[in-house]
Structure formats: C-alpha cells, structure tokens
C-alpha positions in Angstrom: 0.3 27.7 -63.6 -1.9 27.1 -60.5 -4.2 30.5 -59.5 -5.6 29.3 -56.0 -9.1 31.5 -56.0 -12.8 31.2 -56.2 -12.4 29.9 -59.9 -9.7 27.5 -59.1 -9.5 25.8 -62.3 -6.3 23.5 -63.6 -6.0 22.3 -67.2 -8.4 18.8 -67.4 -5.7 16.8 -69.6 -4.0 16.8 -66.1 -5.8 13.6 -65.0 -4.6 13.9 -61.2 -5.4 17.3 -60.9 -8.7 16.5 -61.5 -9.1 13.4 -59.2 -6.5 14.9 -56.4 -8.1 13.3 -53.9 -7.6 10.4 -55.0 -3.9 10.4 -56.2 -3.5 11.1 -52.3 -4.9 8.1 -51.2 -2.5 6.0 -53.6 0.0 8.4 -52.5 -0.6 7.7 -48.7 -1.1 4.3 -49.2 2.2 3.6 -50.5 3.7 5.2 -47.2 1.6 2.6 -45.4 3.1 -0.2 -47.5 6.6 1.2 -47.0 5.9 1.3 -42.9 4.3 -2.2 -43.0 7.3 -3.9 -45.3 9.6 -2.0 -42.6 7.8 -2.7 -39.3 7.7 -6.6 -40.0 11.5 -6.8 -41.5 12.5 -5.2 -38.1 10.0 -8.0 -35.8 11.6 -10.2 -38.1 15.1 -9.4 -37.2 13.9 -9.4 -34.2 12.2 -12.6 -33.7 14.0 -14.4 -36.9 9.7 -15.5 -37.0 10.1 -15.1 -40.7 6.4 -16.3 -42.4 4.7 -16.3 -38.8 5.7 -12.1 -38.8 2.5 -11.4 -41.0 0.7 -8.6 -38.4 -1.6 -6.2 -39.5 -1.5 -3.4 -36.8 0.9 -1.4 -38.7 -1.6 -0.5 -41.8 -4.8 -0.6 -39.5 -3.0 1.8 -37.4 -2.1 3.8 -40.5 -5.6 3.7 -42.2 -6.8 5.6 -39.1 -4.6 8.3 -39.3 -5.4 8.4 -43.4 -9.2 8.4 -42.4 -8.0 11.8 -39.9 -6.1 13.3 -43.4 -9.1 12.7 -45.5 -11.7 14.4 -42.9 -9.4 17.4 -42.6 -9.4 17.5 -46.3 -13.1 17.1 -46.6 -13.6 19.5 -44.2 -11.4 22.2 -45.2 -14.2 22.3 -48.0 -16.7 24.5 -45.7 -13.8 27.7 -45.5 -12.9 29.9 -47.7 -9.8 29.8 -50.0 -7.7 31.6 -47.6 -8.4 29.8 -44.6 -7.8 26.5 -46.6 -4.1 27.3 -45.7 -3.9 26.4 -42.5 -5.7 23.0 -43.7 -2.9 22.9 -46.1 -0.2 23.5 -43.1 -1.6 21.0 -40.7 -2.0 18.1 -43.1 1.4 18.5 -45.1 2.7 18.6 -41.1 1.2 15.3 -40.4 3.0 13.4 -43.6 6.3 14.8 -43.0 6.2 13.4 -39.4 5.2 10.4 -40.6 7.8 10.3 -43.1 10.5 11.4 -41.0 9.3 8.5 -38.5 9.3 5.7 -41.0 13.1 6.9 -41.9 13.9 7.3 -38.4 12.4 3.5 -37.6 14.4 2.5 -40.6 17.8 3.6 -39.5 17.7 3.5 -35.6 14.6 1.0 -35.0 13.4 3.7 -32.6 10.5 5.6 -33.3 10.2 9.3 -34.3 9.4 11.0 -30.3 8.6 14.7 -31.2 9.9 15.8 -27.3 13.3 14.7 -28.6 12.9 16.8 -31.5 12.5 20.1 -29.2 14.7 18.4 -26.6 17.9 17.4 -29.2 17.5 19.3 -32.5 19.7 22.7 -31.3 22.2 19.7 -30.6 22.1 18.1 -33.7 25.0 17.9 -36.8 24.8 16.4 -40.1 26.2 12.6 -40.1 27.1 11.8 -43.6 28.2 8.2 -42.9 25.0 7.0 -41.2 21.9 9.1 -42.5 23.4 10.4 -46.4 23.7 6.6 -47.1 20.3 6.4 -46.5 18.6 9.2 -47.7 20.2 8.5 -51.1 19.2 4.9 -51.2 16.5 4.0 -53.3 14.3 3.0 -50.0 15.5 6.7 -48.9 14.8 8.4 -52.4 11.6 6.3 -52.8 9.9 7.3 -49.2 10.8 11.1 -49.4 9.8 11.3 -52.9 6.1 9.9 -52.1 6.1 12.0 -49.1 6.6 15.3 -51.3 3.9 13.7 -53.6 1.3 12.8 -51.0 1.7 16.5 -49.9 1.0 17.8 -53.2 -1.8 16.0 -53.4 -3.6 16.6 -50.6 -2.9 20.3 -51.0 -4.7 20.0 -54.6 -7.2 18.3 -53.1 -7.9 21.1 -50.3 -7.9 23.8 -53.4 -10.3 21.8 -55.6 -14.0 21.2 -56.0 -16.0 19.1 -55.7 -18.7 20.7 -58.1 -21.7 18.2 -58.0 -22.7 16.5 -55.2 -20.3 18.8 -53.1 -21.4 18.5 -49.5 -22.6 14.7 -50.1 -18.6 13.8 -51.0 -17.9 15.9 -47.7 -20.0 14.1 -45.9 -18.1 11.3 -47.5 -14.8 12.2 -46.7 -15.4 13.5 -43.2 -16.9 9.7 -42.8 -13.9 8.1 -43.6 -12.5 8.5 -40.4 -14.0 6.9 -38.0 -15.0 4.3 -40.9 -11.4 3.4 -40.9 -10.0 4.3 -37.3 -12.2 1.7 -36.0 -10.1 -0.8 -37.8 -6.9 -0.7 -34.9 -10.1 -2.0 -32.4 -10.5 -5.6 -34.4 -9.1 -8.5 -33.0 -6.0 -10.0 -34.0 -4.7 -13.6 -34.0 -0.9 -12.5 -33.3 0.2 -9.4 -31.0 4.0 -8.6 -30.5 5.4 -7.5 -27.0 7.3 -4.1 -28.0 3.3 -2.3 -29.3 4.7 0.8 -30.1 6.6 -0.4 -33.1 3.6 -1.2 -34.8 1.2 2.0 -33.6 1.0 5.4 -35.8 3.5 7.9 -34.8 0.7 10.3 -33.5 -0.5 7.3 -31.2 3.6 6.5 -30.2 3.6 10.2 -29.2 0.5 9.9 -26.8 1.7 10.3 -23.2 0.6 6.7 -21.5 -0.8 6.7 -17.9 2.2 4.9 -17.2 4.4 7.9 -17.3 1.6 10.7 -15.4 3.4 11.5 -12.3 1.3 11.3 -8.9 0.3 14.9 -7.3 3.1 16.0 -4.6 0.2 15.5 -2.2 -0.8 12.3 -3.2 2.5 11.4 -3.3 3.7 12.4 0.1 0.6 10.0 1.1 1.8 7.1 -0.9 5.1 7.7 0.5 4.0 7.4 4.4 2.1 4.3 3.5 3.7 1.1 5.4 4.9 -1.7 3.0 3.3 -4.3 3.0 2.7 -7.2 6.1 5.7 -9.4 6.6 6.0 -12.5 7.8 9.2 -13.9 9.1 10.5 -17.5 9.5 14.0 -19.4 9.9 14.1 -22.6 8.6 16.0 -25.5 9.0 19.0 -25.6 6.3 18.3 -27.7 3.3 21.1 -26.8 0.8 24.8 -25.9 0.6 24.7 -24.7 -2.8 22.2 -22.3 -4.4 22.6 -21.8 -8.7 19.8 -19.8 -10.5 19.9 -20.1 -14.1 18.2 -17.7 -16.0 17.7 -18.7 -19.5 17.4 -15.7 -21.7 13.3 -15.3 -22.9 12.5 -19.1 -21.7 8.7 -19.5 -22.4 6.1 -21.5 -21.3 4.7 -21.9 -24.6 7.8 -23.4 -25.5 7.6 -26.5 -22.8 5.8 -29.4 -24.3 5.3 -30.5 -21.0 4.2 -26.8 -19.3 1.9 -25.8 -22.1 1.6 -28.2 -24.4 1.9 -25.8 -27.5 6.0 -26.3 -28.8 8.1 -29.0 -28.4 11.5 -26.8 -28.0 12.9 -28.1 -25.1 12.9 -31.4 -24.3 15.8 -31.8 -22.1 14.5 -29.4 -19.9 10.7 -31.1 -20.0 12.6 -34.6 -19.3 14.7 -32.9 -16.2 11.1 -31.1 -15.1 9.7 -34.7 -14.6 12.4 -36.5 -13.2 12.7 -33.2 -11.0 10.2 -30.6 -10.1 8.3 -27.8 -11.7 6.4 -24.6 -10.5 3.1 -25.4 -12.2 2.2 -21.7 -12.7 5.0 -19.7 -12.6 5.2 -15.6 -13.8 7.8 -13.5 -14.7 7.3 -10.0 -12.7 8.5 -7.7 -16.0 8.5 -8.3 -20.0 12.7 -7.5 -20.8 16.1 -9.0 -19.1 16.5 -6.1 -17.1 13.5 -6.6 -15.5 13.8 -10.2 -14.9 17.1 -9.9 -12.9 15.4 -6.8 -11.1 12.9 -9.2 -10.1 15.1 -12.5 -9.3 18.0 -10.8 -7.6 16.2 -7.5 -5.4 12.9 -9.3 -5.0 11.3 -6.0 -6.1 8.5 -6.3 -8.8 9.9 -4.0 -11.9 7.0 -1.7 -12.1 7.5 1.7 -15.0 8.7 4.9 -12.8 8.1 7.9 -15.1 10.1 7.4 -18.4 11.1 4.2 -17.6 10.7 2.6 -21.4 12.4 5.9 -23.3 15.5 5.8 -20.6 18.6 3.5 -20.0 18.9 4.0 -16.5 16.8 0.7 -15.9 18.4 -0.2 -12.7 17.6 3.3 -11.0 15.6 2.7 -8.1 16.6 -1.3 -7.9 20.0 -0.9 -6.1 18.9 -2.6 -2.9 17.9 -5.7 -2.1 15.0 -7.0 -0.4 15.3 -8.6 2.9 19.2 -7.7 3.1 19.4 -10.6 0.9 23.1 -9.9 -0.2 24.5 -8.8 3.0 22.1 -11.6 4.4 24.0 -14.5 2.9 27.4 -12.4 3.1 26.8 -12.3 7.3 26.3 -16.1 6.9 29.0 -16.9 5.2 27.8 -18.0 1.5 29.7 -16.5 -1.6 27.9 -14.9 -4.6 28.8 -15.1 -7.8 27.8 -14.2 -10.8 28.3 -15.9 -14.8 27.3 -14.2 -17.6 28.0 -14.4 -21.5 26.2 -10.9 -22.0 28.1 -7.9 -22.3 28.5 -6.2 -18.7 28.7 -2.8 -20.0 25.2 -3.0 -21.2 22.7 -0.8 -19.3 26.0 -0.5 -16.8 24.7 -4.5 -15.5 28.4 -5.0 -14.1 28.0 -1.3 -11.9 24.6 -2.9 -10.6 25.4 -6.5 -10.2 28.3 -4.7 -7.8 26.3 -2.2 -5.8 24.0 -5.5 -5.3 27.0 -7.3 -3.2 28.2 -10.3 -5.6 31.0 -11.4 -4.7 32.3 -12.9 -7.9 31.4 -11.6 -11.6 32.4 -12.2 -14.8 31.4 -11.6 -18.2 32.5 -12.8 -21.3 35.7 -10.9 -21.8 37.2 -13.9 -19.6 40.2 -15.1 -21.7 38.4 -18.6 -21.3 36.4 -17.6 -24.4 38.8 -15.3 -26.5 39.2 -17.7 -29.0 35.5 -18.4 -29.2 33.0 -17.3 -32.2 30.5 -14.5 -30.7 27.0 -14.2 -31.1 25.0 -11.2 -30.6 26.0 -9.1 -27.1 29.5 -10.7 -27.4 27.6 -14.1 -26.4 30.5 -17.3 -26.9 27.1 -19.3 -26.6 25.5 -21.5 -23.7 27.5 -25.2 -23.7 30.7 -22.8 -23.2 29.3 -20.8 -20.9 27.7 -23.8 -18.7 31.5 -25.1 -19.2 33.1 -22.2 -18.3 31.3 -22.5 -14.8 31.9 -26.3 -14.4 36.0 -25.4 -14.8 35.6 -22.5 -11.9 33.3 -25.2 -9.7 36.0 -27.5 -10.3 39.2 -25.6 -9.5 37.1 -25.7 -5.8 38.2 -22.1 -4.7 34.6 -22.2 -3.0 35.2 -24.6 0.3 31.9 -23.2 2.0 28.0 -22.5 1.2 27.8 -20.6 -2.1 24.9 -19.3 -4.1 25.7 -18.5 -8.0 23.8 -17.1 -10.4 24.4 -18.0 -14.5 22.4 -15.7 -16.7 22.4 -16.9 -20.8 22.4 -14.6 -24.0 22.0 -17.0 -27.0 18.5 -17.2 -27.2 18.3 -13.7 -27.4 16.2 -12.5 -30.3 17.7 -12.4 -33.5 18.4 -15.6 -32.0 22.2 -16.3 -33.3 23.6 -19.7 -32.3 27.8 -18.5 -32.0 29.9 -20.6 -34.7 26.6 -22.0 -36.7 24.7 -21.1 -39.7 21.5 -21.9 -38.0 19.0 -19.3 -37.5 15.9 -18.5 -35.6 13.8 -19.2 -32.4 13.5 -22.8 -32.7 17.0 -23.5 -33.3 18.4 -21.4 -30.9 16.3 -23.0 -28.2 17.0 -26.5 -28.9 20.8 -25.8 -29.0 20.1 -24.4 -25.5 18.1 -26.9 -24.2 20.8 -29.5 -25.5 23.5 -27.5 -23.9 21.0 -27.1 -20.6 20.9 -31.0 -20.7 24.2 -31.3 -20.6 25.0 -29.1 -17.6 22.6 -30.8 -15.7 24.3 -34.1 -16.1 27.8 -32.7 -15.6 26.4 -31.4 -12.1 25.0 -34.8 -11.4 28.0 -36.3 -12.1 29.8 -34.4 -9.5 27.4 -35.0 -6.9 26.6 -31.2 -7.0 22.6 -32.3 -6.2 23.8 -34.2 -3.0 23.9 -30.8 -1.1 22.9 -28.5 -3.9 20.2 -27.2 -5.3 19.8 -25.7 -9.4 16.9 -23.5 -10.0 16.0 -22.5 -13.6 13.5 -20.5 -15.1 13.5 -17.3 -17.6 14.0 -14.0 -17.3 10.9 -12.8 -19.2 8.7 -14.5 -22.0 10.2 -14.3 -25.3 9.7 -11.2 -27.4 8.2 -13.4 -29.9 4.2 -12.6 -31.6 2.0 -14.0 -28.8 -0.3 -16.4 -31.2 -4.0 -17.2 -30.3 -2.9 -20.7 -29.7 -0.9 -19.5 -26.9 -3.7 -17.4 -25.4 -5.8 -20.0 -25.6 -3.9 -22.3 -23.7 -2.3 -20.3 -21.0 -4.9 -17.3 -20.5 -4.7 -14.0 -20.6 -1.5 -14.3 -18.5 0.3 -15.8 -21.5 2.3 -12.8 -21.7 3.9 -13.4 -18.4 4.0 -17.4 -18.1 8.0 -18.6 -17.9 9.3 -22.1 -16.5 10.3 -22.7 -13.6 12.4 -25.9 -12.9 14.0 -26.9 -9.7 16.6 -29.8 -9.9 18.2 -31.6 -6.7 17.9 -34.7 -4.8 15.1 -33.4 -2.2 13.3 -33.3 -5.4 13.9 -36.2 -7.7 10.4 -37.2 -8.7 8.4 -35.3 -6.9 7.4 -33.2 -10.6 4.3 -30.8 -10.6 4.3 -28.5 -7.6 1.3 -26.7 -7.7 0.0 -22.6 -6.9 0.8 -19.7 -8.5 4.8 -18.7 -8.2 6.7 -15.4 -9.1 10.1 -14.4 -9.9 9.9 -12.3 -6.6 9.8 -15.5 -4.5 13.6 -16.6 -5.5 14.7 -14.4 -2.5 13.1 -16.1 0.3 12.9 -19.3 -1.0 17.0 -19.2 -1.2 17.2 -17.9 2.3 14.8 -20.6 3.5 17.0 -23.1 1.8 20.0 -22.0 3.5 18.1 -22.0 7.1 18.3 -18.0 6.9 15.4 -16.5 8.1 13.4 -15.2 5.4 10.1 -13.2 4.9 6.6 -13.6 2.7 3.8 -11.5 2.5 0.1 -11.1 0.7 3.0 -9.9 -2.4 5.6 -12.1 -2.0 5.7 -15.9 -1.2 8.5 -18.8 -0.7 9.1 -22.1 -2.5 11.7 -23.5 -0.1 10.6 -25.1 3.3 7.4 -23.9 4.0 5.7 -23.0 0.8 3.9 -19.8 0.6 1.7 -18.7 -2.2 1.6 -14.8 -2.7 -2.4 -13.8 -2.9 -1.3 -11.1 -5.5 1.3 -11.6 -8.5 2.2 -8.2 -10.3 3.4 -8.1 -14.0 4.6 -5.0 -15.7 3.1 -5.7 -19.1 4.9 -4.8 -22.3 2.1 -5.2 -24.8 0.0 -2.6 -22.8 2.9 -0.5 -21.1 0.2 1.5 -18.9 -1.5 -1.8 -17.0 -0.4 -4.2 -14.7 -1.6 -7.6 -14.9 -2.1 -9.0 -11.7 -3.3 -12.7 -10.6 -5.1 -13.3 -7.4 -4.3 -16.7 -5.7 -7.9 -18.9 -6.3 -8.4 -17.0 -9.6 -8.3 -18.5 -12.8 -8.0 -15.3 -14.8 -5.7 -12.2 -13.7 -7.3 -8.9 -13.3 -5.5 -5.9 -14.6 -4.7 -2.3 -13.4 -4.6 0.7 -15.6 -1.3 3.3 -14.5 -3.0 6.8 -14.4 -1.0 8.6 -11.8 -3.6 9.6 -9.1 -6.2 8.3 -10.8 -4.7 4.9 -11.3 -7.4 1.9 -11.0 -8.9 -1.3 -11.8 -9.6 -2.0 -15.3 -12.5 -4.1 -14.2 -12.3 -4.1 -10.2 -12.7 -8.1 -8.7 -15.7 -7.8 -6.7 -15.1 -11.1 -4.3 -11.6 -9.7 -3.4 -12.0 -7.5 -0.3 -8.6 -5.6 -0.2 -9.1 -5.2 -4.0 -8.7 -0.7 -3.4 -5.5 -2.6 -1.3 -3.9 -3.9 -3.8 -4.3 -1.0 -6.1 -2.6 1.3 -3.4 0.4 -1.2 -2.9 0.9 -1.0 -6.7 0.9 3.1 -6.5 2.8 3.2 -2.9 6.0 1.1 -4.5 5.7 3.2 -7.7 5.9 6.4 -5.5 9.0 5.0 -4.1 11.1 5.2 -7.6 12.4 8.2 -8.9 12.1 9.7 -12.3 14.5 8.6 -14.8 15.5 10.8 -17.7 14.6 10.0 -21.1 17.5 9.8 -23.0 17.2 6.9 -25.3 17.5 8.9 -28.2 20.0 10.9 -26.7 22.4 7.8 -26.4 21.4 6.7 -29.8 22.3 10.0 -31.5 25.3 10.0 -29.5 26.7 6.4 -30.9 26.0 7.5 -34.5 27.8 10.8 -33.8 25.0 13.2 -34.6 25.3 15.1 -31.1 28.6 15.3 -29.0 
C-alpha cells in the first residue's frame, strides 16, 4: 500500500517505484513513438511518399511537451505533499489529451481540437461500429494502456524523493524543458504542407493570428477602404475558344523543364517548348478549393476566421471579379464546366452554379458508369479528357465558348482508376501521358486554329517540400505551379517571362476574347497586353498565419504575419514604398469575408454517427 506523507516510502524490491521518474520517460516515450509511427503512416497515405515520409517534427514536437511534463514534475518538488495534487491533476491532464488526440488522429485523421470537446461532447453517443473496434484493437489496448502507465508514473514521481542531491536533480529536471523544446526550432530537410498534423496537440490548440478577428473599429475602417486601382482595356479578339485545365496538385518541382528537380512530366515539358510557358507562375492558395477560388473569381483565397476547421470554403467567393461570368454570358460565350471529382464535395456543384456556368457535369455522367473509380469517384484523366472530346465533337457549341476541365487522379493517395500502380510518380506520368494525348486530339481537330488551351495546377502538391526543391525554386517553392499555354499564336514562342498568378486567368480570358478587361498593382493579364501584378499573394499552408507575397523585381518573396489589427510584415521590404500599402490591401479584402463556422468535426462526427 502506498501512504502519500512526509515519509513517503514504497517497498525498494519495487524497482520502478524507486526510479519513477524514469519509468515515465520510457513511458512517454513510447507515446511519442506511437504518434510518430501514426503521423508518417497517415502523410504516407497521403502522399503514397513511402521511404521519402521519414520527418522528424512529430517526436521534436513531442520532446518539448515531455521537457514541460518533466519541469512540472521537478518542480512540484518545492510544495508540500498536499499541494503536489494539483501537480498530480495537471500533468495526468496533459497525457490523457495527448492520448485521446493520438486515438482521435488515428481514427478520423483530424486532430484532437478541445473547443470541439466543450462545443460537441453534450451531443455526443457511443459508436460501437467505429470507435469499440478501435479501442479494443491492440494499437487501441496498447496506447491507452501506456497512457494509464505514463500517468502512474509521473504521479509516483511527484510523491517521491529525491533524497541526495535533491534540488541539483530539480534543477535538472526543471532544465529539461527548454533543453528539449528547443529541438522543434532546428532545421529540417523535408516540411509537409498540412503543419498541424505533425505539431503537439497543445501547439494544434494554439489560436493562430490567422483566425484573431479585426476590432469592430478597425474593421469598419478596412471596410471603407477603396479596392484597389484598376485599369481597364478592350482588346482586339484573339480567340474563339477559351479551355483551362487545372491539373490536380501540378508542381513545378515536377517539370523537368520548369525546375529542373523531377522528370514527371514530359509530355507536358515537350508541349511547354513547342508552346509557351509562364516562367514564374504561383498558385494564390495551397488546396483545390482555393485554386478554383483563385482561377474562376479572380479573388486571392486569403483565411477568414475559421477558415481551415470549416467546410464552408466557398463562403465569401460567390462572385466573380470583373462580372467575369455575366461578362462573357452578355457576349455571347458559353461556360462549361468538366469535372471527374465528386460535385457534392464542399457543395462545388452549388458554387460552380451561383458562379454562372452554363454547363456542368461531374462524374455521375452515364459516360463513365461502367468505368473503375479512383478516389472522389475519379473514372481517371484519358476518360475524362475523352469524355470532353465526345461533347466538343457532338458540336452543340456553334459560337465562342470558354470551358473549364478540372482533374482528380493525381490527387494524393494518388490512385490511378483500373491499375495496380501506386504513388506520386505514377500517377503523374499516367496523367502527363493522358495530358499528351488530349493535346494532340485537339490539334487534330484544328481546335488551336481559333482556340486557345491553358493548363496549370490548382495548388502545389501536398507532397514533403524537400531542400532540393527549396533550393532550386526559393522560398516560394511552396507556391510555384506550371503554367502552360497551347495555341497557334503561340507555337514556339516557349519561355514567357515575369512573375504570373492564378488571379490573372480572368483578365487574360477577357482580353482574349476582345472583352474589356481590368489589371491592377494585385492583378495582371497574360493575354494581349501583358501585365505583370507588382504584388502576388499566397495563402500559405505550411505557416497558416503568413502570407507569402512576391514583389515584381524581387528575387525573394516577403511574407506577412495574420494578427488581426496588428497584422504586419514579418521583415518589412525597405525599397518598396507602398510596403504599409500592401499590408492594408491584405487586411481590407480579409475584412470583406465573413466568419465561417467551424464545424469540421461536427461533420465528421456526424458521418460516423456519433452526433445526430
């Protein structure tokens, strides 16, 4: 029997009661180990990057929040037996969290978010067909069991002495943390685009700047700010036919002939130089979602508050800039829009709609219903790209058109439809093949005579950004797609240098159809008269609070840290003038979204049945 009082004594056969301490290390580092196994099968899944997956943020991350459990321990050593308690509360606190969040992680690859817990737990029933599997499991039986032990442990360890040497070991222990917090600061040669998969949960649960709301006064000024400068040009026509692909995560690491680093695609590096290419050409945001924001309202996809815990991604992007849709409806083009993605995702049909297409259709056409599916329902690119050569060729279109064709089989876990291959390298060379082939079934139709394709990504690949890739492509690696414009005004003319957004893709289509269209310092146009935007925004993923942003003339992009009123330059560019300019534009558009309700977890507990 254990007697918790001054003499606190426990029988010395019992070898870890008399080194507690460090039984709760082993303990806590067997928790690490099941976190780390967990957090690189899931970028795995992800990514399909199998040996290349080897990070290290999860246990550095880990080790800081041990070094924080072995302070409190060491310093629970200066109060009294009574006191120790409340040690005793706080620290056995901390490792159920972080065992609840390693089983969460495990069975809904979301991370534990302790607002849901006070937001959903009244709401919450027992599941016995998704969790009960689980818990019983041995991953399930093995986690909770060296949970229970870690707090048993440490709790010894608060009730024990240290007899000799008593305050040097406190010294010791208080030491520990910010001997091993430090660790998360070091540099490392690979860093994954989704960061909060690998952070500590008490780090996951730290509000970022990006979701700090603005004061109602600062707002209301934000909100009386003009937008931005326009200015406004019609051009002579130059096209017919407008049709954006939008390859699903298309790199620029991937291009042999872009970056130099893979050698993925090249179909699309051979059609790049018997075409054109945007030299330098970002993606505005780091998901789909963002990308089409981006590409289709010619609004930058910047975080409203709650944006990355919500599924209401399309709230505040249901209009259009420049009256592009209504634009080319007054002038008589037709929109349309393919897709082998599921349209019920993230409601994409309801948005593509409220945008104006004309034409849209997803992959429940009975084209493919005999087709193997890949992940999101995906019937894969070649019968996608063939599916839009049959609708071309029934010619039901007899005027200008502008179509858009958005791709799902390079999707991570990268799943080619009807083959046993696997991975990122795979997937993109059956999509570059397929690509290749679209391009010359359009040539063969004359479709370049009069028409225009235009492809590029929707964001860079969710992939582990590798130092090779930083190296080569900068710190703006993270937002660096293709861009690759294929018709005869073009043949040969390759490289087209400046610095090129996704935002552009609205006014350069206008321009091409000798519609008047619009650029600013923000925005610029790659059709007729080329305009280069003096400011590119990204909406980074890997650092969800800062907006990488790259000045025309600038080799390097600057970066801006979200902080509600007090949002600002990470390290402000002293030659740009309008630098305090730039920041406000970033803060007025923000102040223009509304807040979106978190409810990720809601909808996840909601297709598992655990609330109604």
């Amino acid at each position: 029997m254990i007697v918790f009082n001054k003499n606190f004594s426990i029988k010395r056969r019992l070898i870890f009661c008399q080194f507690p301490l460090f039984f709760f290390i082993i303990s806590f580092f067997v928790l690490i180990f099941f976190r780390w196994n967990l957090s690189l099968t899931k970028i795995n899944q992800m990514t399909a990057c199998n040996a290349d997956c080897l990070v290290w943020d999860a246990p550095v991350y880990d080790l800081g929040v041990l070094g924080g459990l072995i302070a409190l321990i060491g310093f629970s050593r200066l109060f009294y037996y009574p006191l120790r308690w409340i040690f005793c509360v706080f620290v056995s606190s901390v490792i159920l969290f972080y065992v609840i969040d390693v089983f969460i992680y495990d069975l809904f690859s979301l991370r534990l978010q302790l607002a849901d817990i006070l937001k959903y737990s009244s709401d919450i029933s027992g599941n016995k067909t998704v969790a009960w599997p689980r818990i019983k499991s041995f991953f399930g039986v093995s986690l909770f069991f060296t949970g229970a032990a870690a707090c048993c442990f440490a709790i010894l360890a608060i009730f024990s002495n240290f007899q000799k040497n008593n305050y040097r070991k406190i010294v010791g222990c208080l030491a520990a943390f910010p001997l091993l917090f430090v660790l998360r600061y070091l540099p490392q040669d690979k860093n994954y685009v989704l960061e909060n998969q690998n952070q500590d949960f008490i780090s996951a649960n730290i509000p970022g700047g990006g979701d700090k709301e603005f004061s109602k006064e600062f707002k209301n000024e934000l909100l009386k700010l003009p937008a931005s400068q326009e200015v406004c040009q019609k051009s002579d026509e130059i096209f017919k036919s407008v049709v954006l692909v939008v390859v699903e995560s298309l790199s620029a690491y991937q291009s042999k002939n872009i970056a130099g680093l893979r050698n993925y695609l090249p179909h699309l590096d051979d059609i790049s130089r018997k075409y054109a290419y945007l030299d330098e050409f970002y993606a505005n945001g780091f998901t789909t979602d963002g990308g089409l924001i981006a590409l289709l309202t010619g609004h930058v996809p910047l975080p409203q508050i709650n944006r990355y815990q919500s599924t209401d991604v399309f709230s505040g992007y249901k209009e259009s800039k420049q009256d592009f849709f209504k634009t080319l409806k007054v002038g008589g083009v037709h929109t349309s829009y393919f897709t082998s993605a599921d349209l019920n995702f993230l409601k994409s049909r309801d948005w593509l709609e409220n945008l104006g297409f004309d034409y849209i259709e997803g992959p429940d056409n009975s084209y493919y219903s005999a087709l193997p599916r890949g992940v999101f329902a995906d019937p894969g690119d070649k019968a996608l790209y063939q599916r839009y050569l049959n609708w071309l060729d029934e010619g039901l279109i007899k005027g200008r058109m502008f179509s858009v064709i958005q791709t799902v089989t390079t999707h991570p876990p990268f799943v080619i439809p009807g083959s046993e291959k696997r991975g990122e390298e795979a997937a993109f060379q059956y999509a570059d093949e397929a690509l290749g082939g679209f391009v010359r079934a359009l040539e063969d139709r004359g479709f370049f005579d009069a028409g225009v394709l235009v492809i590029t990504g929707d964001h860079r690949s969710m992939t582990l950004l590798t130092a090779a890739e930083r190296e080569v492509l900068g710190p703006s690696a993270p937002a660096r797609v293709p861009a690759v414009i294929v018709g005869k005004s073009f043949e040969g003319r390759g490289r087209i240098a400046g610095q090129w957004q996704q935002t552009d893709v609205i006014p350069s289509v206008l321009a091409g159809f000798g519609m008047e269209s619009c650029t600013s310092d923000y925005q610029g146009r790659f059709f007729g008269e080329r305009v280069e935007a003096k400011f590119i925004f990204h909406a980074l993923g890997m650092e969800r609070d800062k907006v990488l942003v790259k000045i025309k003339n600038h080799k390097k992009p600057f970066f801006v840290k979200l902080n509600g009123d007090a949002t600002d330059w990470v390290l402000k560019p002293q030659e740009v003038k309008n630098a305090d300019a730039v920041v406000q534009e970033i803060n007025r558009q923000r102040a223009d979204l509304p807040v979106v309700d978190s409810n990720i977890a809601h909808e996840l507990l909601k297709i598992y049945n655990f609330i109604n």
